[in-house]
C-alpha positions as CSV (number, residue, x, y, z in Angstrom):
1,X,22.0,-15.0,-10.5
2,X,21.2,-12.4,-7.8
3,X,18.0,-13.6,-5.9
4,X,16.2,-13.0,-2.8
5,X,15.9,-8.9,-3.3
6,X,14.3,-6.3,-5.2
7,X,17.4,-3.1,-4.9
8,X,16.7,-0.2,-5.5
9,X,19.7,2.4,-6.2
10,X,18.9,6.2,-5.6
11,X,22.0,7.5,-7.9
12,X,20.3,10.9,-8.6
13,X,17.6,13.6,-6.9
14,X,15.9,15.7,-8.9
15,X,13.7,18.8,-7.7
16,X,10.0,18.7,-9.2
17,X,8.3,21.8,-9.9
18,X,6.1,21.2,-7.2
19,X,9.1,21.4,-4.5
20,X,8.9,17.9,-4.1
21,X,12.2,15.4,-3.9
22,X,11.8,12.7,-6.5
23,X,14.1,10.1,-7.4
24,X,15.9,10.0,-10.5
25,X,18.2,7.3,-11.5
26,X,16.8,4.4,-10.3
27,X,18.1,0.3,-10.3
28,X,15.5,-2.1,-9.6
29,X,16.8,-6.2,-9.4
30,X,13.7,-8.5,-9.3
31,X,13.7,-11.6,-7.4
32,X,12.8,-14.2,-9.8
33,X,13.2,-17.5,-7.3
34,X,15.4,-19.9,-7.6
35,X,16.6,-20.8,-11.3
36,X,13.0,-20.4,-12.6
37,X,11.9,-22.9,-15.3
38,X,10.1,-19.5,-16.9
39,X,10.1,-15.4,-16.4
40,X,8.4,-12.7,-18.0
41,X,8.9,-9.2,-16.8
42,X,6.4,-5.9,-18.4
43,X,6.3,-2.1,-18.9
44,X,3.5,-0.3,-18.9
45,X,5.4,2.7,-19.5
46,X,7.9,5.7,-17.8
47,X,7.2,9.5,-17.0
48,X,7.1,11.9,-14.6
49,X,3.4,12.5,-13.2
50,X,3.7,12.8,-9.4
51,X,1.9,10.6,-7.0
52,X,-0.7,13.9,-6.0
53,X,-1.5,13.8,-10.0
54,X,-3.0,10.0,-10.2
55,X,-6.1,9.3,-8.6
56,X,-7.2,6.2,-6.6
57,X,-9.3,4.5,-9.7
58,X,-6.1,5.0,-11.9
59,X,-3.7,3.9,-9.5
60,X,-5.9,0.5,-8.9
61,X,-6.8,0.1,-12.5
62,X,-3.1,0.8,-13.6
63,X,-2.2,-2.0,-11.1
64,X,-4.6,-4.3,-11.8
65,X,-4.0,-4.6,-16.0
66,X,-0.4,-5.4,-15.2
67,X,-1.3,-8.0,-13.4
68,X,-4.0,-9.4,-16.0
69,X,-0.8,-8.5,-18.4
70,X,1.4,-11.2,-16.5
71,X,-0.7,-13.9,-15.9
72,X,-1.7,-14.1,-19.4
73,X,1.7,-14.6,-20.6
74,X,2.7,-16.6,-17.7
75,X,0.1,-19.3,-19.2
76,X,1.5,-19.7,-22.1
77,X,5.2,-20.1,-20.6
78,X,3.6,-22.7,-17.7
79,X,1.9,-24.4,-20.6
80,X,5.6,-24.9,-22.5
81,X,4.6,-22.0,-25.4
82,X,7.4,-20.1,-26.6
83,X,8.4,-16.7,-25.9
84,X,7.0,-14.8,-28.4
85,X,3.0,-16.1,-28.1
86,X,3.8,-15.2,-24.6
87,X,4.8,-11.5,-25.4
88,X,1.4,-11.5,-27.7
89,X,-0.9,-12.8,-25.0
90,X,0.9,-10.2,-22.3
91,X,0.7,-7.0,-24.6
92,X,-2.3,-8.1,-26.2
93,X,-4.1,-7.3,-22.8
94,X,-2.6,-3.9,-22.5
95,X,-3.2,-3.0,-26.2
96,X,-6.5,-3.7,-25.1
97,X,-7.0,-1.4,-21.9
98,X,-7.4,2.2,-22.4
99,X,-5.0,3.1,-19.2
100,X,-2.0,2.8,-21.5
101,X,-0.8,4.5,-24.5
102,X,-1.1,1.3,-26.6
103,X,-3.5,0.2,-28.8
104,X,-7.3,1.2,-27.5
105,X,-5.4,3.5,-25.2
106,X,-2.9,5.3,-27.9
107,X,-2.5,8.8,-27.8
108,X,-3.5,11.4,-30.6
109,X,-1.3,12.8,-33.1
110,X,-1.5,16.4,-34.5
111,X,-4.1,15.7,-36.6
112,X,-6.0,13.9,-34.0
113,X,-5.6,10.6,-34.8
114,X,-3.9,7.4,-33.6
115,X,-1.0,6.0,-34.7
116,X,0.4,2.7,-33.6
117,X,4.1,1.5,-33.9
118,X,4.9,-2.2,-32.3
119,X,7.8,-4.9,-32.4
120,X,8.8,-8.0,-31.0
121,X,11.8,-10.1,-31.3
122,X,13.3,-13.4,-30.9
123,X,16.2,-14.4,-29.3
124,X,17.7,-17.7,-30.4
125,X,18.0,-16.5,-34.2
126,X,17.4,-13.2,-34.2
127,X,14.0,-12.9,-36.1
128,X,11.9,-10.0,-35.7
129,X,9.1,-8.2,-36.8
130,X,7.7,-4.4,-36.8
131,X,4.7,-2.4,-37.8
132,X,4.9,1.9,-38.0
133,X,2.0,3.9,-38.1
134,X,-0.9,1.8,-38.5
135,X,-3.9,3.1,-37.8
136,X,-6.4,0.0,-38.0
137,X,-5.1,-2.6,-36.5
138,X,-6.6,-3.5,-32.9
139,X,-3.5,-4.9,-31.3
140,X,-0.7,-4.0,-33.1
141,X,1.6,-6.4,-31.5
142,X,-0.1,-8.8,-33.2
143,X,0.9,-7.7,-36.4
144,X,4.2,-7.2,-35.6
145,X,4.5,-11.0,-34.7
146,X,2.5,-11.7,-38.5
147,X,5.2,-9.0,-40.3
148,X,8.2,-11.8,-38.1
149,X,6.7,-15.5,-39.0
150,X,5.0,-14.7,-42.1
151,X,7.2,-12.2,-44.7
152,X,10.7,-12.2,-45.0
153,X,10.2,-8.4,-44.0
154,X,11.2,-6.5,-40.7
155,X,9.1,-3.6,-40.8
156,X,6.1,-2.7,-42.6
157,X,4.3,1.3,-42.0
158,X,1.0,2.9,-42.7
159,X,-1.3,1.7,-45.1
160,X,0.6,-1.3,-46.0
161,X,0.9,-2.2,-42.2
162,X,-2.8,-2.3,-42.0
163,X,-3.4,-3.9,-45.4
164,X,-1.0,-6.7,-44.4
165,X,-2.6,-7.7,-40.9
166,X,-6.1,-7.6,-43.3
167,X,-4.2,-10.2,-45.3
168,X,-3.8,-12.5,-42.2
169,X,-7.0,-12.2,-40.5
170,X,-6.4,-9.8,-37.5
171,X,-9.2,-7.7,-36.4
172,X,-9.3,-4.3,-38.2
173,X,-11.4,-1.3,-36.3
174,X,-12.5,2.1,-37.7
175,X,-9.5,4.4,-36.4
176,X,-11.9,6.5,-34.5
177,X,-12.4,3.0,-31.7
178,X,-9.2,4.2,-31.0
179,X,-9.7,7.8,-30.1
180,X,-11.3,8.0,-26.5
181,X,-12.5,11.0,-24.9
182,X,-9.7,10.8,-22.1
183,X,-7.3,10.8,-25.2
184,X,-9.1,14.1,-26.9
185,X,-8.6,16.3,-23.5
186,X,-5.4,15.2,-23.3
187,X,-4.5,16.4,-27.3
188,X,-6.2,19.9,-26.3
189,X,-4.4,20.2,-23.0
190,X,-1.2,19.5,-25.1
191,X,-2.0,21.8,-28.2
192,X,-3.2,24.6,-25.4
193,X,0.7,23.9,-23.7
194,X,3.0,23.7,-26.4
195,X,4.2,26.0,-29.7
196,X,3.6,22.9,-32.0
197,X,4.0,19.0,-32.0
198,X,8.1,19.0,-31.7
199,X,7.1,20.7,-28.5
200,X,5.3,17.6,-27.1
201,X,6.9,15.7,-24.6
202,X,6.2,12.5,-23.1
203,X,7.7,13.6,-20.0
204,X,6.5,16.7,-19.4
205,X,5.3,17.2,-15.6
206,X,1.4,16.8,-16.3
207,X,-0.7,14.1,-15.7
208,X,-1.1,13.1,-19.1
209,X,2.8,11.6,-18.8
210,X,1.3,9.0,-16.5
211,X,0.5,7.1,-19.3
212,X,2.9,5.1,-21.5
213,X,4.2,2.6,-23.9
214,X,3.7,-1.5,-22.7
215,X,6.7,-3.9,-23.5
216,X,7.1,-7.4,-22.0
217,X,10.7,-9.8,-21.6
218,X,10.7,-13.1,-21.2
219,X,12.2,-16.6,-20.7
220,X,10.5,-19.6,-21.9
221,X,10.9,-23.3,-20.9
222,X,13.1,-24.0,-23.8
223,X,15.4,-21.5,-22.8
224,X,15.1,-18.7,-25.5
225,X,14.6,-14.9,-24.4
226,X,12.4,-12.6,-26.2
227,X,11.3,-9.0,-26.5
228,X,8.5,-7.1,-27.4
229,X,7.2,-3.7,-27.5
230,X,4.0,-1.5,-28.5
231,X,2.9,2.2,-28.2
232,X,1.1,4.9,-29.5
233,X,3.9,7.2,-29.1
234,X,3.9,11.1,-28.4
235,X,0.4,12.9,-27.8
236,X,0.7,15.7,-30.6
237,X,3.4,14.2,-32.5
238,X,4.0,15.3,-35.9
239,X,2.2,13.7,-38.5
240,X,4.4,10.8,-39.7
241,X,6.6,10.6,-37.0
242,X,7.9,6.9,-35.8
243,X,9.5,6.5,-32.7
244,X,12.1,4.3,-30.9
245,X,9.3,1.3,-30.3
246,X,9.3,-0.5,-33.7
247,X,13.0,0.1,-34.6
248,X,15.0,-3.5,-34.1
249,X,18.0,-2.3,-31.4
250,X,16.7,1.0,-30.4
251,X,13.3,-0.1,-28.6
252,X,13.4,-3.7,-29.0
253,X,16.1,-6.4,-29.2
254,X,16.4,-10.3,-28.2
255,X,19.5,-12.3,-28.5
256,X,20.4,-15.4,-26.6
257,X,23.8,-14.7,-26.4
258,X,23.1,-11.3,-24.3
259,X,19.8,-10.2,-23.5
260,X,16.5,-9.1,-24.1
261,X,15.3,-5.7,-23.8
262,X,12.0,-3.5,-24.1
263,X,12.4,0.3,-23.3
264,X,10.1,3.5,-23.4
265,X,11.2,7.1,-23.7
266,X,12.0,9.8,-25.6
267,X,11.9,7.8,-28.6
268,X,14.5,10.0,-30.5
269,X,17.4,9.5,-27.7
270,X,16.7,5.6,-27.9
271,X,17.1,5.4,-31.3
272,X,20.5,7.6,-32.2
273,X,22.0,5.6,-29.0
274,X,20.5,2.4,-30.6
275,X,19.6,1.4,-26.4
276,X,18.4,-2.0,-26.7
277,X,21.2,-3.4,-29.2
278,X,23.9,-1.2,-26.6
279,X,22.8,-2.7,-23.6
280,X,22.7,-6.3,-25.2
281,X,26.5,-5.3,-26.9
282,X,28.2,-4.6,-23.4
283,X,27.1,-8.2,-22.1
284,X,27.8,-9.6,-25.2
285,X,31.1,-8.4,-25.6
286,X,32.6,-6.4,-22.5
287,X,31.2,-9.0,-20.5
288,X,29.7,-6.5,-18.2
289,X,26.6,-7.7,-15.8
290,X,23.0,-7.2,-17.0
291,X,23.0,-4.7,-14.4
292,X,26.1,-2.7,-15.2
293,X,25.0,-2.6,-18.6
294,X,21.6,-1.2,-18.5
295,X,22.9,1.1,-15.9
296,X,25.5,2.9,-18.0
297,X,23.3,2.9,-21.3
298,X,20.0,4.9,-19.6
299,X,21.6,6.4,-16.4
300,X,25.2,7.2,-17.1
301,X,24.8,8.0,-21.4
302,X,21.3,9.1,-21.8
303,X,20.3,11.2,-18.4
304,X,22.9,13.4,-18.7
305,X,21.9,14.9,-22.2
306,X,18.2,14.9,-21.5
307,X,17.2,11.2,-23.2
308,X,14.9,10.7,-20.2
309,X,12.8,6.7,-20.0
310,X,13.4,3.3,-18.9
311,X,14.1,0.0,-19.9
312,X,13.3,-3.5,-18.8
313,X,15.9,-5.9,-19.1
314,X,16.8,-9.8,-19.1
315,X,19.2,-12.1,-19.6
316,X,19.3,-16.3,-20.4
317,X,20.1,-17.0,-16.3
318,X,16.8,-15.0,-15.7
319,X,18.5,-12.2,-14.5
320,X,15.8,-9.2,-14.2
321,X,16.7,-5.7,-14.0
322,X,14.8,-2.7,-14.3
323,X,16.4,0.8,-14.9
324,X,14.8,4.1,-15.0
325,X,15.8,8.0,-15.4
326,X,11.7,8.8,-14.2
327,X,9.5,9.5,-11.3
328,X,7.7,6.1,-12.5
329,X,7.9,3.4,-14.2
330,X,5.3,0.7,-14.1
331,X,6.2,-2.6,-14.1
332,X,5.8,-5.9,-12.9
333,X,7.5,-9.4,-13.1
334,X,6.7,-13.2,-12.7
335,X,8.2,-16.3,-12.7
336,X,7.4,-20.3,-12.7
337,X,8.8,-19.6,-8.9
338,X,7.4,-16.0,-7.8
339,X,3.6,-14.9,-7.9
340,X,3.1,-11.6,-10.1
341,X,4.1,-8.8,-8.5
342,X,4.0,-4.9,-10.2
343,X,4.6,-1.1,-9.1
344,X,3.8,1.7,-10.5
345,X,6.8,5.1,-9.0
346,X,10.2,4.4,-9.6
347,X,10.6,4.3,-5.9
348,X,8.3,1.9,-4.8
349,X,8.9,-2.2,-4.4
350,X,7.3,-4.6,-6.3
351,X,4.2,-6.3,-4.8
């Protein structure tokens, strides 16, 4: 286990429009302590809004939830709970801010309306559970765990998503709770920009890329990994679209024997390079490092034809690694041996 650093690896520069240098291709290795009882390491999200574009408040409020985010799964891991509640309790509390494009937060679609996708897996058999284009459902993470432990299902969408966490007593909201006024502007801006919704980008230079999808890894006292991921997906997305987030391999994937792995990006890259289930495959089978692995997938594979995001990554020896192709990527990580510690730019430590 590598321990005692947080490395960061400049592999690419990339000019912004703005004439200023930021990084691109960037390797983070979190210092988890020494052979940690627990870990749990979170996303909040990748893009490319430069540090002028964020203000103070946002910057502090950004910084703050991930740490609420941490702590809140870190007591269920101190109090022995398994990796999945901890996931729930993480996300739950970024579902539940509006700075990220989860839940409350979610961006708008074409037609103006939120649409959630989550998922979360389990490492030690492989279970998992998914929910696409609900559009009631208060924390949709939530219902992705139900979809896991309660039907012999994977993946339930729409109507049926939100019927079925109805069914097991999750909080259901009028759709329009989910459609704040920060969320409207940014639709307009984006309809005022573009030619149409495939025009949309999550990583287009505006400030409206700051925000992004929330995933959480982690290890739990009995030694089982996990993985779980939510998001609203793209602001003006075409009506019906599904992303990368609830599709088992692509955006999500958990298995003891590898790795676990949440990511956020262009959502159609991640899936037809199946990202999660590739990086967990090369430590599986090549026996390549957790590192190595992440590396090639996102850096070496994706950058170079324009699949542009990040992933957060770890493995049974609590092994973190962060990778991202982004100007930021805001994260943060915490262990039963290291106080929480998070970052918002790419090239920026942890603290």
């Amino acid at each position: 286990m590598q321990l005692g650093r947080n490395v960061f690896l400049l592999l690419v520069l990339c000019m912004s429009s703005a004439g200023v240098t930021q990084p691109r291709g960037i390797v983070q290795v979190a210092d988890v302590g020494d052979e940690p009882e627990w870990v749990i390491a979170i996303h909040g999200g990748a893009g490319d809004t430069l540090r002028s574009e964020v203000s103070a408040e946002q910057d502090a409020g950004m910084r703050a939830a991930l740490v609420e985010s941490l702590q809140a799964g870190a007591a269920v891991l101190s109090a022995g709970g398994v990796g999945i509640d901890a996931i729930e309790a993480a996300l739950t509390v970024l579902e539940d801010s509006p700075l990220f494009n989860a839940g409350r937060g979610a961006v708008l679609d074409e037609h103006g309306n939120a649409r959630h996708d989550a998922s979360i897996m389990r490492g030690e058999d492989r279970a998992a559970g998914a929910i696409a284009g609900s559009s009631r459902i208060r924390n949709p993470i939530s219902a992705a765990k139900a979809v896991m432990e309660q039907t012999q299902n994977v993946l339930l969408s729409g109507d049926g998503a939100d019927w079925f966490a109805s069914e097991q007593g999750l909080e259901i909201v009028d759709p329009i709770w989910f459609e704040t006024e920060a969320r409207r502007r940014s639709l307009q801006k984006n309809r005022e920009q573009s030619d149409g919704p495939t025009a949309s980008s999550e990583f287009t230079k505006s400030s409206e890329s700051y925000y992004g999808t929330v995933g959480a890894v982690v290890l739990d006292t009995h030694g089982n990994i996990a993985a779980g991921t939510t998001t609203g997906g793209r602001t003006n997305k075409r009506f019906g679209r599904i992303g990368d987030t609830p599709i088992i391999g692509a955006g999500t994937y958990a298995a003891n024997e590898s790795c676990a792995v949440s990511a956020t990006g262009h959502g159609e890259y991640f899936m037809r390079w199946t990202v999660a289930r590739d990086i967990c495959a090369r430590v599986e089978y090549k026996e390549e490092t957790l590192e190595d692995a992440a590396r090639f997938v996102v850096l070496d594979t994706l950058m170079p034809k324009q699949g542009y995001g990040a992933v957060i990554t770890l493995d049974p020896k609590a092994n973190v690694v962060f990778v991202t192709s982004t100007a930021h990527l805001k994260r943060g990580v915490m262990s039963s041996k290291s106080d929480a510690r998070v970052a918002v730019f790419s090239d920026e430590e942890m603290r």
